[in-house]
KEVEX-618690 format. One record per atom (N, C-alpha, C): x, y, z; residue in three letters; residue number from 1; chain. Coordinates in pm, whole numbers. Layout:
BEGIN
       x       y       z  type  seq  mol
       X       Y       Z   ALA  NUM    A
...
This chain:
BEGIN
       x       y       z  type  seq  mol
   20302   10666   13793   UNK    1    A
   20307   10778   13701   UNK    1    A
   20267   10907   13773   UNK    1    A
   20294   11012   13708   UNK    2    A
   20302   11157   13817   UNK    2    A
   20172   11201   13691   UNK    2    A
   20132   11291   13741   UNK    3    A
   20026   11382   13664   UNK    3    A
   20051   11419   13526   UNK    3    A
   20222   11492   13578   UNK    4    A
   20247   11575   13426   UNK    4    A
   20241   11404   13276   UNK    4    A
   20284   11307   13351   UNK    5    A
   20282   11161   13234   UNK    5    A
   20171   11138   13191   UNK    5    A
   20061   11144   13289   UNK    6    A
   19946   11084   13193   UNK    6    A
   19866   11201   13156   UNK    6    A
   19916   11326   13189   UNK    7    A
   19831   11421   13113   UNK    7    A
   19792   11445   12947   UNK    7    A
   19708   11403   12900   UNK    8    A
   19719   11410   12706   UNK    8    A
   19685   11563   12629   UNK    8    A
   19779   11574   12628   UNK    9    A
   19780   11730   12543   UNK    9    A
   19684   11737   12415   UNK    9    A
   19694   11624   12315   UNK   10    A
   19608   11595   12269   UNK   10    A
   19514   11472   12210   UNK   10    A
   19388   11477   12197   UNK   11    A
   19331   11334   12180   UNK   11    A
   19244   11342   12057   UNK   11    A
   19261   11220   11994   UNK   12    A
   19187   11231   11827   UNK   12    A
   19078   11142   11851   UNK   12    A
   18921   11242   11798   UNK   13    A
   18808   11188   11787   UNK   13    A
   18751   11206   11699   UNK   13    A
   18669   11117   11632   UNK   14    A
   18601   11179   11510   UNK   14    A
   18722   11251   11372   UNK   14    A
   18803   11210   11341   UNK   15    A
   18918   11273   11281   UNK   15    A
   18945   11428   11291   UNK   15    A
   18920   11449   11452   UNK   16    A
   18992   11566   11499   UNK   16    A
   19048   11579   11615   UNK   16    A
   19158   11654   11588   UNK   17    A
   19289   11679   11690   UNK   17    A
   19196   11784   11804   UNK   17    A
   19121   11688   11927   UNK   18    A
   19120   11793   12036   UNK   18    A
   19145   11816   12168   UNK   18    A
   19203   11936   12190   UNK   19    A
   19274   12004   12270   UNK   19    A
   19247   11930   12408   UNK   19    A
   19352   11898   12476   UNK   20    A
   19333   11821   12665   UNK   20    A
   19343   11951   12740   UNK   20    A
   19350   12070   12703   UNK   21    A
   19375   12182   12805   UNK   21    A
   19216   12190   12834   UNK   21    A
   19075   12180   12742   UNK   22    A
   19021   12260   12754   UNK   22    A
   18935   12136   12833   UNK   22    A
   18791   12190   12900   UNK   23    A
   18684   12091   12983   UNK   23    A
   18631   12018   12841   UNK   23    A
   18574   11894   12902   UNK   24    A
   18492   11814   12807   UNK   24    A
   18407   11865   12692   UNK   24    A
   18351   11893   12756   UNK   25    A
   18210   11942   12620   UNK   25    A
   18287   12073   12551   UNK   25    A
   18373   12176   12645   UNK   26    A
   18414   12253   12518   UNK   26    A
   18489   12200   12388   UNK   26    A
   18552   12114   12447   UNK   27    A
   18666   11994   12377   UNK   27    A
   18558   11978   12248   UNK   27    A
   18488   11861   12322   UNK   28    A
   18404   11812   12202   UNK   28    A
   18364   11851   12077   UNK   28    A
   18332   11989   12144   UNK   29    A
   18282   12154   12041   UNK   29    A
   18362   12121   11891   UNK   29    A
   18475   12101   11921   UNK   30    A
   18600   12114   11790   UNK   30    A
   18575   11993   11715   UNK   30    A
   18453   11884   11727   UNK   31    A
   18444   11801   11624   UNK   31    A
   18321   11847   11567   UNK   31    A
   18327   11867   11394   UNK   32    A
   18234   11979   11361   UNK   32    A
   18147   11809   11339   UNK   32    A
   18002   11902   11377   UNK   33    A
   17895   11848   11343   UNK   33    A
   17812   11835   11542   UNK   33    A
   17912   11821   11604   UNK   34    A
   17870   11856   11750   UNK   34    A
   17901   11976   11822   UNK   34    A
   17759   12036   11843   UNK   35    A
   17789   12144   11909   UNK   35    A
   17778   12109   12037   UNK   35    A
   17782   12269   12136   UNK   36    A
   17751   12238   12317   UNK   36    A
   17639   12154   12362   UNK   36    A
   17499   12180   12289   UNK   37    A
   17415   12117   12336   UNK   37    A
   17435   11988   12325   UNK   37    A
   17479   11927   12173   UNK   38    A
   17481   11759   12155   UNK   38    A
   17643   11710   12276   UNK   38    A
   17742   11828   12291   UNK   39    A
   17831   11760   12363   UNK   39    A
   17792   11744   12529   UNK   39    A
   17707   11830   12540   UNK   40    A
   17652   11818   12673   UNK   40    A
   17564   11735   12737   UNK   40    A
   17482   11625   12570   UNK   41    A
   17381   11539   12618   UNK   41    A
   17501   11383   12576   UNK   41    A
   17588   11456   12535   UNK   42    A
   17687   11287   12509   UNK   42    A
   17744   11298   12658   UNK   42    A
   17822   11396   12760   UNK   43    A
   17858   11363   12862   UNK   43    A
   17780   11334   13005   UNK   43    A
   17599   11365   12984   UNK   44    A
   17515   11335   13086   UNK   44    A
   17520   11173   13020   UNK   44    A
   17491   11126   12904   UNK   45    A
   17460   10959   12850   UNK   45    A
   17583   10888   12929   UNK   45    A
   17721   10929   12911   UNK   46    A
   17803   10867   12915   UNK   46    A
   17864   10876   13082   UNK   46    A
   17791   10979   13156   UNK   47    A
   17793   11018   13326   UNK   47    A
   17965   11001   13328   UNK   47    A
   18023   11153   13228   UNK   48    A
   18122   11205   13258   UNK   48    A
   18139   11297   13317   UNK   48    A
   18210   11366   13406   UNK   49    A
   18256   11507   13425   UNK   49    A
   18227   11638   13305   UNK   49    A
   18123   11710   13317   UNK   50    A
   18187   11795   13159   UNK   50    A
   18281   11875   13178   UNK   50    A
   18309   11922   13311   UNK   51    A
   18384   12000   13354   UNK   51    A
   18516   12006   13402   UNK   51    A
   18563   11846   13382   UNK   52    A
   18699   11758   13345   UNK   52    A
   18777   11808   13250   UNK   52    A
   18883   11847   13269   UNK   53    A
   18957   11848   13151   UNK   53    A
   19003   11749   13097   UNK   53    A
   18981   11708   12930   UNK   54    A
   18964   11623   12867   UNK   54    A
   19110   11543   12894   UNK   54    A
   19211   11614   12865   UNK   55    A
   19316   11560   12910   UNK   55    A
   19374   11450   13022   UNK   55    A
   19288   11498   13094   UNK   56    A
   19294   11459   13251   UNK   56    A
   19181   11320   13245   UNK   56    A
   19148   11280   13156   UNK   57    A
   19052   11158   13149   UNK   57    A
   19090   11001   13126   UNK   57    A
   19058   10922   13201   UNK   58    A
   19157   10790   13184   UNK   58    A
   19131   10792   13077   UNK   58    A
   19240   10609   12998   UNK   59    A
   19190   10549   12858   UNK   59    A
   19039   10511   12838   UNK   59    A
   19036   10482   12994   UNK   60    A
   18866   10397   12945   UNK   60    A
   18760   10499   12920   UNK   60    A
   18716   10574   12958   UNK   61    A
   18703   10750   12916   UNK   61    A
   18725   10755   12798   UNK   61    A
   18805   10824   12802   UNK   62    A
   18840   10864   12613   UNK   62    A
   18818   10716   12537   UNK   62    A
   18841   10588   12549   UNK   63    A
   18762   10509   12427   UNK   63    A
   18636   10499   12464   UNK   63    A
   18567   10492   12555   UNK   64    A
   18440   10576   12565   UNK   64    A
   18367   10646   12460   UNK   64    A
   18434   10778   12483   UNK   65    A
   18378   10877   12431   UNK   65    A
   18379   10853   12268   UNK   65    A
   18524   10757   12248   UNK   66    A
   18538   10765   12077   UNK   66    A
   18427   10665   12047   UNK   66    A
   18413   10545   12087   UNK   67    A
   18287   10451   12098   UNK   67    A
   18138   10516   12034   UNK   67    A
   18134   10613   12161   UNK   68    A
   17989   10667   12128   UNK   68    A
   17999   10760   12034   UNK   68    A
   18074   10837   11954   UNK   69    A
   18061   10960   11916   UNK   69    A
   18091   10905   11746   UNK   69    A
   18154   10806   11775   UNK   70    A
   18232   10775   11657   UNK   70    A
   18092   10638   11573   UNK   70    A
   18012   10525   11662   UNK   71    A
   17960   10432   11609   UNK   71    A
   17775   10479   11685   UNK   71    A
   17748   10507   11795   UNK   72    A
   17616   10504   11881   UNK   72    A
   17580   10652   11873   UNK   72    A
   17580   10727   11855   UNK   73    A
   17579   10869   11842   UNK   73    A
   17431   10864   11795   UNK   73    A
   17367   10825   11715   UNK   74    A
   17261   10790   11661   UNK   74    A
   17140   10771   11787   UNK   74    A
   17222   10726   11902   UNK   75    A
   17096   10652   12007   UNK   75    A
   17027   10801   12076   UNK   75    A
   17038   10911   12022   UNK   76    A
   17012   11011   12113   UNK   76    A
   16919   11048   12071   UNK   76    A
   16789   11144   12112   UNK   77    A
   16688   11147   12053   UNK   77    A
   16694   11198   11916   UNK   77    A
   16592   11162   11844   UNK   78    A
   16552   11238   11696   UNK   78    A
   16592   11385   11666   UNK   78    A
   16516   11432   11759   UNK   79    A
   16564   11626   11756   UNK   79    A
   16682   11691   11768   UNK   79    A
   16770   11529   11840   UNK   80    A
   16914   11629   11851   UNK   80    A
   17014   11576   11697   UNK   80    A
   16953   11505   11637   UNK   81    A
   17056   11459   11554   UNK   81    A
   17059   11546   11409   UNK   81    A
   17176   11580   11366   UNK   82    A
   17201   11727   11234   UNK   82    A
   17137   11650   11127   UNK   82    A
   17103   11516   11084   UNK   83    A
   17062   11527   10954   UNK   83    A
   16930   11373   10956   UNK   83    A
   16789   11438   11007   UNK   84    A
   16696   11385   11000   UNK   84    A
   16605   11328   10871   UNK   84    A
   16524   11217   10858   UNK   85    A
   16478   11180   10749   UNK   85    A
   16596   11260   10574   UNK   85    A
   16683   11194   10582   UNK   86    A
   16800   11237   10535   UNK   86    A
   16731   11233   10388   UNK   86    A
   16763   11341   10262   UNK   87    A
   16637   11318   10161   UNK   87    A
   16721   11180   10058   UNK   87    A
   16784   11126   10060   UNK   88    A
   16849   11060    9998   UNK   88    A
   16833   10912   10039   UNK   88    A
   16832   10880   10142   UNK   89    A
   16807   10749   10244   UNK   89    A
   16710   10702   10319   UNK   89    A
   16660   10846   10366   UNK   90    A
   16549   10834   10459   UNK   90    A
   16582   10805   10594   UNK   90    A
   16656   10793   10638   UNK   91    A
   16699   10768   10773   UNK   91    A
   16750   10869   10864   UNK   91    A
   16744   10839   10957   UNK   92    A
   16800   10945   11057   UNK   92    A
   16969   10920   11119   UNK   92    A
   16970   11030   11093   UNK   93    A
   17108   10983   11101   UNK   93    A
   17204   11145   11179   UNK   93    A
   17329   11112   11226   UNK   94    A
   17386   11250   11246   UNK   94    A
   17554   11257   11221   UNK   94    A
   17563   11331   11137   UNK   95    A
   17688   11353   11040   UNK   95    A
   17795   11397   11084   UNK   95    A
   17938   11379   11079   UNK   96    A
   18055   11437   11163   UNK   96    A
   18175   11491   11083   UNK   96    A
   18212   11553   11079   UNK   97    A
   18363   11599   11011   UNK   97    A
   18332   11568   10868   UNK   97    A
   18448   11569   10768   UNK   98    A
   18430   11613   10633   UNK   98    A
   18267   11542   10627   UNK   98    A
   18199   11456   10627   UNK   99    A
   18033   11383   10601   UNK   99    A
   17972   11548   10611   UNK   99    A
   18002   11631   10684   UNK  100    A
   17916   11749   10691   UNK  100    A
   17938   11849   10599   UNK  100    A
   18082   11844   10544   UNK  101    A
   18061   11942   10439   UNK  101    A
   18039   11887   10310   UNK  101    A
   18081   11766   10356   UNK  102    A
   17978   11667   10168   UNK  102    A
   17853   11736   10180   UNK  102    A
   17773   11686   10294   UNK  103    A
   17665   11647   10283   UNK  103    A
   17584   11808   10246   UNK  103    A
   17667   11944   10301   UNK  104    A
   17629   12062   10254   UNK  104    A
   17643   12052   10105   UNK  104    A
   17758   12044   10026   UNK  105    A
   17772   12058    9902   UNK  105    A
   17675   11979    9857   UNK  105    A
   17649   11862    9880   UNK  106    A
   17570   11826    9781   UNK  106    A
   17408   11819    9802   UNK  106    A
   17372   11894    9910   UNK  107    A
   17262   12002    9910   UNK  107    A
   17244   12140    9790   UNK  107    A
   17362   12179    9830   UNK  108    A
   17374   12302    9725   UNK  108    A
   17354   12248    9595   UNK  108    A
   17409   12178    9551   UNK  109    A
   17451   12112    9404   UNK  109    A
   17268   12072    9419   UNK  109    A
   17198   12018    9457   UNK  110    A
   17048   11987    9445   UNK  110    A
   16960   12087    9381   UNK  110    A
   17010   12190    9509   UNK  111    A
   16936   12317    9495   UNK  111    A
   16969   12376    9364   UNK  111    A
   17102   12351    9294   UNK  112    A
   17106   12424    9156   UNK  112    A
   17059   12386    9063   UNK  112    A
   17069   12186    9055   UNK  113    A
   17018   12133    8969   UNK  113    A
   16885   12171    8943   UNK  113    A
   16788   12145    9056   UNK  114    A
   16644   12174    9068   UNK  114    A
   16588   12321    9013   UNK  114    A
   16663   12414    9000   UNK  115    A
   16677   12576    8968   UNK  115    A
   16597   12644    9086   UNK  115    A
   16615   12601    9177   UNK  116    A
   16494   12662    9309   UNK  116    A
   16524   12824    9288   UNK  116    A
   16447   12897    9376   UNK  117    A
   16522   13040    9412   UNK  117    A
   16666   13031    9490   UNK  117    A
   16679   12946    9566   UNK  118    A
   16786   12937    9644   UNK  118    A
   16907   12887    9560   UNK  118    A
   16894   12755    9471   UNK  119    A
   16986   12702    9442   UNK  119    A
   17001   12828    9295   UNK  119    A
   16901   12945    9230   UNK  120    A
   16972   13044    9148   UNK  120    A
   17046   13121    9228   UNK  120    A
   17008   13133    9338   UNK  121    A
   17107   13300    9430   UNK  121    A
   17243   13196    9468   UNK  121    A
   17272   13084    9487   UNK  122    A
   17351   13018    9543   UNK  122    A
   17445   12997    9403   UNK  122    A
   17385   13023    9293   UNK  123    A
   17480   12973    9167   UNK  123    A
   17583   13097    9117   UNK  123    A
   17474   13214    9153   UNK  124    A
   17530   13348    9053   UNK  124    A
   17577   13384    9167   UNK  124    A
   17605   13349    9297   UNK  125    A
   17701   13404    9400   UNK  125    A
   17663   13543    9495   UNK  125    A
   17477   13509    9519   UNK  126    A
   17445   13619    9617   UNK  126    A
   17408   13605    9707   UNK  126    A
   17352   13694    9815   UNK  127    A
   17310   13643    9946   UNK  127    A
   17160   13545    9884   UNK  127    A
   17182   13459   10022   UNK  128    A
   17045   13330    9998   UNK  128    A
   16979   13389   10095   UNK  128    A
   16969   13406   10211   UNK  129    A
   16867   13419   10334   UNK  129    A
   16784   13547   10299   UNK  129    A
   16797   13625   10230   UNK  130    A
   16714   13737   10233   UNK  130    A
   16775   13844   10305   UNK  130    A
   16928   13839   10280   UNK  131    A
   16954   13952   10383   UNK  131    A
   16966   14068   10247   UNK  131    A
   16985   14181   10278   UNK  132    A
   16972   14337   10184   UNK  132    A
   17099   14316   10139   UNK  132    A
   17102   14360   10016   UNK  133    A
   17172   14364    9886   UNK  133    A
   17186   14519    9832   UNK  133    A
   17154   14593    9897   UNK  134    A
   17146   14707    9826   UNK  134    A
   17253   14823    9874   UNK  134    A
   17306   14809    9968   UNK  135    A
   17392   14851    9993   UNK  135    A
   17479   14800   10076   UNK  135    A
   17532   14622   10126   UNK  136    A
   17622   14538   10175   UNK  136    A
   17614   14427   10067   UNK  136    A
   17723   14350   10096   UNK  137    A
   17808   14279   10022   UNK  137    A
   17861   14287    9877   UNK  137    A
   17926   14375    9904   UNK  138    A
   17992   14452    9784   UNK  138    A
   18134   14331    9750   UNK  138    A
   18224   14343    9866   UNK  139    A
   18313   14324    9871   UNK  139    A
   18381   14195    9809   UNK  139    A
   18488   14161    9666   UNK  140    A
   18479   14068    9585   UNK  140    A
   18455   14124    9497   UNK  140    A
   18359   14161    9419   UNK  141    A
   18312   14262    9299   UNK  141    A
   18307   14406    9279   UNK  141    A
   18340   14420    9167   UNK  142    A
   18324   14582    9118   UNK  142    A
   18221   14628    9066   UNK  142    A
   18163   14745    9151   UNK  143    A
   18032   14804    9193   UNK  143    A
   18049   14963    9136   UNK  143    A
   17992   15005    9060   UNK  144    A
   17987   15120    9033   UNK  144    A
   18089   15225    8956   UNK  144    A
   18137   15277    8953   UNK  145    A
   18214   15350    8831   UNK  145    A
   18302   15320    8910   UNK  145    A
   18429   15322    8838   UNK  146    A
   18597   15348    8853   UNK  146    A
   18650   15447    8759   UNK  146    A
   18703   15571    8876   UNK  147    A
   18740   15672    8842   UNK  147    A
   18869   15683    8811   UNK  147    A
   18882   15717    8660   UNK  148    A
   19035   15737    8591   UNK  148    A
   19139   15813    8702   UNK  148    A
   19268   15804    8702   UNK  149    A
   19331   15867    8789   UNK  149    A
   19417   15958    8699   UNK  149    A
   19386   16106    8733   UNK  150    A
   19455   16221    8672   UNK  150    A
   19593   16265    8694   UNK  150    A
């Protein structure tokens, strides 16, 4: 086989389509729930190239990578994993593709039930973090008089 044959344009991990143009760990980047740092401690565990283009990686490689990312992902320390002493289970655990935007919504949905401060600013549709309100995020709503046109 010549280069251009076994080159993979693209490879599915974690139920996402990612890119063989780009190096490893940026690759990785595109499965939400792993960022640079966690893709950078999956390719020191797994003593890949990060700087490989993903494409360019045998089969045994890429089922590799789907192996760990997809079932062992868990074996990495405590601090790196997105959803610790999880309040529902208790376990530690770390979440990947749609699991992460469940697992946001039904944070939010907590926070409303419970009536926290957060889960009221999160219901009536305002900033949560404390950022200023007084003169940004207007945009979406009508703010102030509307002037008849003569």
């Amino acid at each position: 086989m010549s280069e251009a044959d076994e080159f993979k344009h693209i490879i599915r991990i974690a139920d996402a389509d990612l890119s063989g143009n780009k190096s490893v760990i940026y690759a990785l980047t595109g499965v939400k729930g792993i960022g640079l740092r966690m893709a950078r401690a999956i390719t020191n565990v797994l003593e890949i190239d990060p700087n490989q283009k993903l494409g360019y990686l045998d089969d045994d490689s890429i089922n590799k990578l789907k192996e760990f990312i997809e079932e062992n992902i868990e074996q990495q320390p405590d601090w790196m994993l997105n959803r610790r002493n999880d309040i529902y289970s208790g376990e530690k655990m770390h979440i990947l593709s749609k699991d992460v935007d469940f697992a946001r919504m039904v944070d939010v949905e907590r926070l409303i039930r419970m009536k926290s401060y957060r889960g009221i600013r999160h219901a009536r549709g305002k900033k949560v973090r404390g950022q200023r309100t007084r003169s940004t995020g207007r945009k979406g709503r009508t703010v102030g008089v509307i002037r008849r046109k003569r």
